[in-house]
Residue, then its C-alpha position, 0 to 999 in steps of 0.5 A: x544519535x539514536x539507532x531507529x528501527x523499523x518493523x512490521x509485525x503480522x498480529x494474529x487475534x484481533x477483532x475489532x477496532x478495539x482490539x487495534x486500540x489496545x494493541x497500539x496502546x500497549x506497544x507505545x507504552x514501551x520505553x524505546x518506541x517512538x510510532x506504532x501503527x496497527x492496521x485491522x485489515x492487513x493484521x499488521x503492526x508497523x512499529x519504529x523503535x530505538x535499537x538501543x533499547x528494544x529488540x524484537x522478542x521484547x516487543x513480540x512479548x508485549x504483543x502476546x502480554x496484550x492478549x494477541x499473537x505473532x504468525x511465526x513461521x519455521x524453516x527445517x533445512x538440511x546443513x552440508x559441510x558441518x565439520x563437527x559441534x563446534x561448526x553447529x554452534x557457531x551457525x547457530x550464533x549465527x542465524x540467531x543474529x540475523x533480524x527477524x529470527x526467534x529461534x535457532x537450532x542446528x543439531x551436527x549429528x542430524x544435519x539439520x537446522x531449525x529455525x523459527x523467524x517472523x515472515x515480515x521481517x525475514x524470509x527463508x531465502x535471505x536465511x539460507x544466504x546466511x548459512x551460505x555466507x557462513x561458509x555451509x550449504x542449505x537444502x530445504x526439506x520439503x519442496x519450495x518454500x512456503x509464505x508462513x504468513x499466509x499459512x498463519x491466516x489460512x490456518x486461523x480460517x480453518x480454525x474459524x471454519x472447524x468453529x462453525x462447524x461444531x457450533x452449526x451441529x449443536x445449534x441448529x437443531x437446538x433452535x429447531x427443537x426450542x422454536x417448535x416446543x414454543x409452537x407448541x408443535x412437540x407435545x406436553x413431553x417437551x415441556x419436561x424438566x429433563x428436556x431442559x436439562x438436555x438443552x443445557x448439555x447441548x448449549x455448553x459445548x457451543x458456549x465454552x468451546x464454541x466461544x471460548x475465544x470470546x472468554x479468553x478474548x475478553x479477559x485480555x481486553x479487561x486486564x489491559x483496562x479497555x473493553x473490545x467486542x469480546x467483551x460484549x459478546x461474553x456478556x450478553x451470551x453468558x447472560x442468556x446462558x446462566x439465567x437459563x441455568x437459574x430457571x433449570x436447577x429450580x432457583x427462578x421460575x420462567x423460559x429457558x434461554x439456552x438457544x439464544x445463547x448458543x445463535x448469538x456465538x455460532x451467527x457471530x462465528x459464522x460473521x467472524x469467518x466469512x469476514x476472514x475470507x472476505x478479508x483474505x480477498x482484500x489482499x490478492x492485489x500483493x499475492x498476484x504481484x507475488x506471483x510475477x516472480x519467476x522461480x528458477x533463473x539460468x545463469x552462466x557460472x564457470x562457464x557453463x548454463x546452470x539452473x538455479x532457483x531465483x533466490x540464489x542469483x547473486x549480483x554479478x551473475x550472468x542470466x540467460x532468458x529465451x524468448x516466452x521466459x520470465x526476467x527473473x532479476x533486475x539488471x543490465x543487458x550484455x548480449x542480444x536484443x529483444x522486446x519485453x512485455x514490462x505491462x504486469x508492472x507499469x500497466x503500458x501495454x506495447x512491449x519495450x525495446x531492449x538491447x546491449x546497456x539497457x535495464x531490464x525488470x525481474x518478472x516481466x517477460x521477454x517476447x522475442x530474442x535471446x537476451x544475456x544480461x548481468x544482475x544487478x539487483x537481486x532478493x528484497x532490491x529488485x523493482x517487484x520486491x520494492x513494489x510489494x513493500x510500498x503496496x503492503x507499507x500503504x496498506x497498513x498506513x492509517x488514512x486521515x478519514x480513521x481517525x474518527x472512527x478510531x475515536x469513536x471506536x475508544x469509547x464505544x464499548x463502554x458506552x454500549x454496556x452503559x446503554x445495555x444496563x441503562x436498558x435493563x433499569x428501564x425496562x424493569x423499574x419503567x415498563x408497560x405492565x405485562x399481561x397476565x397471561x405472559x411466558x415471561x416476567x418483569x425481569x426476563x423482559x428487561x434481560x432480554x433487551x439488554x442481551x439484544x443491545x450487547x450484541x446488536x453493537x458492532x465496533x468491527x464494522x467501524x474498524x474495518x470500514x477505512x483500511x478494506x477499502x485502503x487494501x483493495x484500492x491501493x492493490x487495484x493501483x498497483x496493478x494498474x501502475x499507479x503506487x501510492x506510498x501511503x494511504x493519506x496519499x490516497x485519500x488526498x488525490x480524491x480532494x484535488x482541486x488543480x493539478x500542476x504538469x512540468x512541461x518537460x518529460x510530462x507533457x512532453x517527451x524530454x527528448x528535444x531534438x534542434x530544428x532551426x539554427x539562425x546566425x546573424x545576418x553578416x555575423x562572423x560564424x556560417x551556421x556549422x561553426x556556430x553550432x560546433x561552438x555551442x555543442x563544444x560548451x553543451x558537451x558539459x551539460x546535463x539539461x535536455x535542451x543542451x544535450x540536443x545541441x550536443x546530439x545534433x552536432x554529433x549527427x552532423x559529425x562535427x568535430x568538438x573541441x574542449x570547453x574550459x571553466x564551464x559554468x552552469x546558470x540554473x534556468x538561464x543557460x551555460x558558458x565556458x572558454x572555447x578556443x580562446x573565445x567565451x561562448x554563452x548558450x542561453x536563454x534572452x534573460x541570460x543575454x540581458x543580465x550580461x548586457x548582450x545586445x540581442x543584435x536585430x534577431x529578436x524577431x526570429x526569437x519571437x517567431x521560433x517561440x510562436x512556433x512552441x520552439x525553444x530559442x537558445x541564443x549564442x554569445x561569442x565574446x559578448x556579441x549575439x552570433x545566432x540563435x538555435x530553435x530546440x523542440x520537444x515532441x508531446x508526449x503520445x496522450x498527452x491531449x487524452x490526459x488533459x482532457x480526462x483531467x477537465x472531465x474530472x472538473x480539475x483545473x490543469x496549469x503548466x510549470x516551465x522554464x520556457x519563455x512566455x511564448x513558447x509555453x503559451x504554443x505548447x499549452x495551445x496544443x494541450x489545452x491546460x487552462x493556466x500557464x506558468x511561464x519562466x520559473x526557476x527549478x527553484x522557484x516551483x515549489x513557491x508557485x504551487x504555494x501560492x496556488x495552495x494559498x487561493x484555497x485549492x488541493x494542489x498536485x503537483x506532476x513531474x519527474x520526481x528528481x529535479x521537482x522534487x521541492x515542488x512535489x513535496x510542496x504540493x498536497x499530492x505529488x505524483x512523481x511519473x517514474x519508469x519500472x526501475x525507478x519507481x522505488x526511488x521517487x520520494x513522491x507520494x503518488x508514483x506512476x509507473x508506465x510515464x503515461x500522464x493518463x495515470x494521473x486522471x486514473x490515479x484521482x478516479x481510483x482516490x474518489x472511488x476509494x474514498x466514495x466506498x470508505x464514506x459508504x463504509x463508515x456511513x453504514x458502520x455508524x448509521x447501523x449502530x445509532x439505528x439499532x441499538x436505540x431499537x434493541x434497548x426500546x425492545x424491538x429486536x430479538x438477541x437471536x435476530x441483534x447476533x445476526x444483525x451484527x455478524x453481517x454487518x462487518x461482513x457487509x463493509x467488507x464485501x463494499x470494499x471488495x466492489x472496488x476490484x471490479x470498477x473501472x479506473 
């Protein structure tokens, strides 16, 4: 049996879709690795290998044998309690042990480790917990811990930023000088031979420090068989560049060229950074839900209240929270009551009551009263943690709709640099004749067209149309309780044709109470002692209905007896032995499978279930004694819900195991269009089907456990969880708050999302069959074709950003 792994890499240097191509192609390569998925958006790589096989630093060497990086960060920690050498070396085996950790050194005389670790993998709390288990005490140096992450990509911007600037200092004035020297605005002295060399120590800066990147970038591209964006780049300035250096030194007649070789890489260097923060903007949905946390926690040790921050709450600890202060942890309330404002993570705005035995969520905020309660779940366990890894897992996750982009993107290189040379034999051997009075020759006019197609083509613009809007939808989805698990998921909800509600705890609450009991008339049991036999057998049971039956006896304080060789028919109801008699609680199906004649009730039965009531029959000894209406209540907008999913044009059906009747009551009440009536838990997922078989994009709604076959069958399940459990529900689509309203705005969001990746994609295609064909005819200037194409990923990614400001 193979030992997989999966990991998630923060790759830094990457550029276009090409640039993800090539990074995919070398890590599948790999003997071990069995899916590598990169993303250009999140600049993450999600890799699944065998253990056995690989270990990090072999993957990370063949990211950086590729032509990119990893973002790394460092931890210095001060190190109490090193007794000698021998206790440095064995914390250093250590740390070297722990996953997601390259480098370790702890030096005994200084006290002090140095650690080098991959942000996505580990984090420098779960580091200082390790030295801690290992039986010493670590203190940072220098404040709170720092997102090396993010640190990565704030330094790569700044290092954009500083680019752009140096190229901005010699270009502009460069561009000035040579547009008013071609006006003629400058005189003769302008036209010296030492001006153009002037021109070429100006320009050389911009095009080998300026661009050195695009050099370096394109090298790696080549030397791993593919060509990128650097690729053209490279080409098409160098172009412009060498041959001004030819007309200089004297070798060929002409115009120098030397501005629009530098335009050309500082316009696409200023793209490249207002892209990079636009791109910083797309992920603000994690770092907000980053920023929930609370940072330090109160918990009761030996005794006394403690301070702490909130990575060091271990389970088992009691934390204490005033009112206005934030749970730090998940866990379990001992002591107190209170209300908590649970809206940052499932979007419901009343606050929720809380008191002794209840859950509480780390992050969300007590309003009220003291609460003491016991952690549970601390670091990478609790709710908010596993809502980050499902947002970021989503985010860089690869929706259908890439796929032809990425195909696209495979060819598009080489084919623009066989358009370019085809451009350049055109206007050569093919070209109207110049006049005779021209600045330029045969030749400068075939190579200027051919610089204008080598940087008019933009294979960024296709890379980053499908996964900015994934980022900023998804994000805008988690903050308003909506988690979808990946993006196929997102872009299915947008296709639904009809949606499937479970009745109970969907529609309606899940918590039935009894509202009538009828014995039958002369029957040998008065209405008590028929209710105190069927709660005696529901005492075993865990179905709502059931648990009703039980509550109500309860509340009645009647005294229960003890049920023997309980027995439990999915769908039907329950039996068992009650003193000395064989009492069934079930469904009319469950009487006639055990030929039980209905003893002249039926009519009751009819008229409880025309009232949306539930009748549960009981069977004492093979004879009908009565029967027990149960109701659920709707859930509080549940009518809202139906209604805004008819607004979206969705036909909505209803799945219950409740008779014919009472389903048709309670779907009256809704207003779903379609009812499906007296279906097994088992036989859902076969309803759906045959729902998926007329043609239709099915979801599926329910709870996420007992509908787990139907939510799987379906082509979206969207699972309606509550704080705790969202991490839980093998749903594609969690909804957080329970409020079925979530599933018209988890569709709305899904239709706008795919609404702007359409835009994107239509945009990043129509732009390139538009321009390019006008470059190679010769209508655009290369200075004008650099500054088409450094905006037009910057466009793609701002459309993407308008979906923050919609309304959902």
């Amino acid at each position: 049996m193979t030992d997989t792994k999966q990991l998630t890499l923060p790759i830094t240097g990457m550029t276009c879709a090409n640039c993800v191509a090539t990074v995919e192609r070398n890590l599948k390569k790999m003997d071990g690795v069995q899916t590598a998925v990169v993303n250009l958006s999140s600049e993450r790589a999600t890799v699944e290998f065998d253990a056995s096989k690989l270990v990090l630093t072999d993957v990370i060497a063949r990211v950086q044998r590729a032509g990119y990086g990893v973002a790394t960060g460092e931890a210095d920690l001060v190190i109490k309690r090193l007794a000698d050498d021998n206790d440095a070396r064995r914390l250093e085996k250590t740390l070297q042990k722990l996953d997601g950790v390259l480098e370790t050194q702890v030096t005994f005389t200084t006290e002090k480790a140095r650690i080098k670790y991959v942000p996505t993998i580990i984090s420098q709390a779960e580091i200082r917990r390790a030295v801690s288990a290992a039986g010493f005490e670590a203190l940072e140096l220098g404040g709170d811990a720092e997102d090396a992450e993010a640190l990565a990509r704030e330094h790569e911007i700044n290092e954009q930023r500083r680019l752009l600037l140096t190229g901005l200092l010699f270009t502009v004035p460069l561009f000035l000088f040579s547009m008013a020297r071609d006006f003629g605005l400058l005189g003769m002295w302008a036209h010296a031979e030492w001006v153009h060399y002037a021109m070429w120590a100006v320009a050389t800066p911009v095009q080998f420090y300026v661009g050195w990147q695009y050099y370096v970038g394109a090298y790696k591209s080549l030397r791993n068989g593919s060509a990128n964006m650097d690729v053209l780049i490279a080409m098409g300035s160098s172009v412009a560049y060498i041959y001004s250096i030819f007309i200089t030194l004297g070798i060929i007649p002409g115009h120098v060229y030397f501005e629009t070789s530098a335009v050309i890489i500082t316009l696409i260097r200023l793209g490249k950074f207002l892209e990079a923060r636009a791109k910083g903007r797309t992920s603000e949905a994690i770092k907000k839900l980053m920023g929930l946390r609370a940072k330090t926690a109160r918990v009761v040790r030996d005794g006394a209240e403690t301070e702490v921050p909130v990575d060091e709450v271990r389970v088992g600890d009691v934390v204490l929270v005033r009112p206005g202060e934030k749970i730090p942890v998940d866990g379990v309330v001992v002591e107190g009551r209170s209300a908590v404002d649970e809206s940052m993570l499932t979007g419901e705005s009343l606050p929720v009551e809380k008191q002794p035995g209840e859950t509480v969520i780390g992050a969300t905020l007590n309003k009220l009263g003291l609460l003491k309660f016991e952690a549970t779940k601390v670091g990478r366990e609790t709710a908010l943690a596993q809502i980050i890894k499902l947002v970021e897992d989503a985010q860089g996750s690869k929706a259908p709709i890439q796929k032809m982009a990425d195909q696209v993107s495979a060819i598009f290189v080489p084919a623009v640099i066989g358009i370019a040379l085809l451009t350049f034999a055109g206007w050569y051997f093919f070209g109207p004749a110049l006049p005779v009075n021209a600045d330029m020759d045969n030749f400068t006019r075939a190579l200027i067209n051919m610089v204008a197609v080598l940087v008019i083509a933009c294979p960024c613009a296709m890379g980053l149309a499908t996964p900015t809007a994934v980022m900023v939808g998804t994000g805008k989805g988690a903050e308003a309780g909506i988690l979808f698990r990946n993006s196929e998921a997102l872009e299915r909800a947008g296709r639904i044709g009809v949606v499937v509600l479970d009745k109970t705890g969907t529609i309606t609450k899940g918590q039935p109470a009894v509202t009538d009991i009828v014995t039958v008339n002369g029957g040998p049991l008065p209405e008590e002692q028929l209710l105190r036999l069927a709660a005696s057998v529901e005492k075993g049971s865990e179905h709502p209905l059931g648990e009703a039956i039980w509550a109500e006896a309860t509340q009645r304080g009647l005294v229960l007896a003890e049920a023997a060789g309980f027995k439990a028919e999915p769908g039907n109801g329950v039996q068992a032995e009650v003193e000395g008699r064989v009492v069934a609680v079930g469904n009319v199906r469950m009487m006639q499978a055990r030929n039980i004649s209905l003893n002249g009730i039926q009519p009751e039965v009819e008229r409880l279930q025309a009232e949306a009531k539930t009748a549960m029959l009981v069977a004492v000894d093979e004879q009908i004694a009565g029967v027990i209406a149960v109701a659920d209540t709707l859930k509080d907008g549940s009518v809202e819900a139906i209604q805004e999913l008819h607004r979206h044009g969705l036909r909505v059906a209803m799945i219950t195991g409740d008779n014919q009747k009472t389903a048709e009551a309670i779907a009256k009440q809704v207003g779903v269009d379609t009812v499906l009536a007296e279906v097994l838990p088992a036989d859902k997922a076969s309803e759906v089907k045959k729902l998926q078989e007329a043609a239709n994009v099915v979801a599926m709604v329910g709870d996420g456990v007992n509908d787990a076959p139907a939510l799987a069958q379906a082509d979206v399940g969207l699972a309606i969880g509550t704080g705790t459990d969202v991490a839980m529900a093998a749903a594609p689509v969690t909804l957080m708050s329970g409020d079925l309203r979530g599933v018209g705005r988890a569709i709305s969001l899904s239709r706008k999302t795919l609404g702007t990746i359409k835009q994107n994609l239509f945009w990043a295609f129509f732009y390139n069959v538009i321009l390019i064909p006008a470059a190679a005819l010769g209508y655009l200037n290369p200075m004008l074709a650099a500054g088409a194409m450094a905006f037009s990923s910057v466009f793609v990614v701002s459309n993407s950003l308008r979906l923050r400001g919609q309304k959902i």
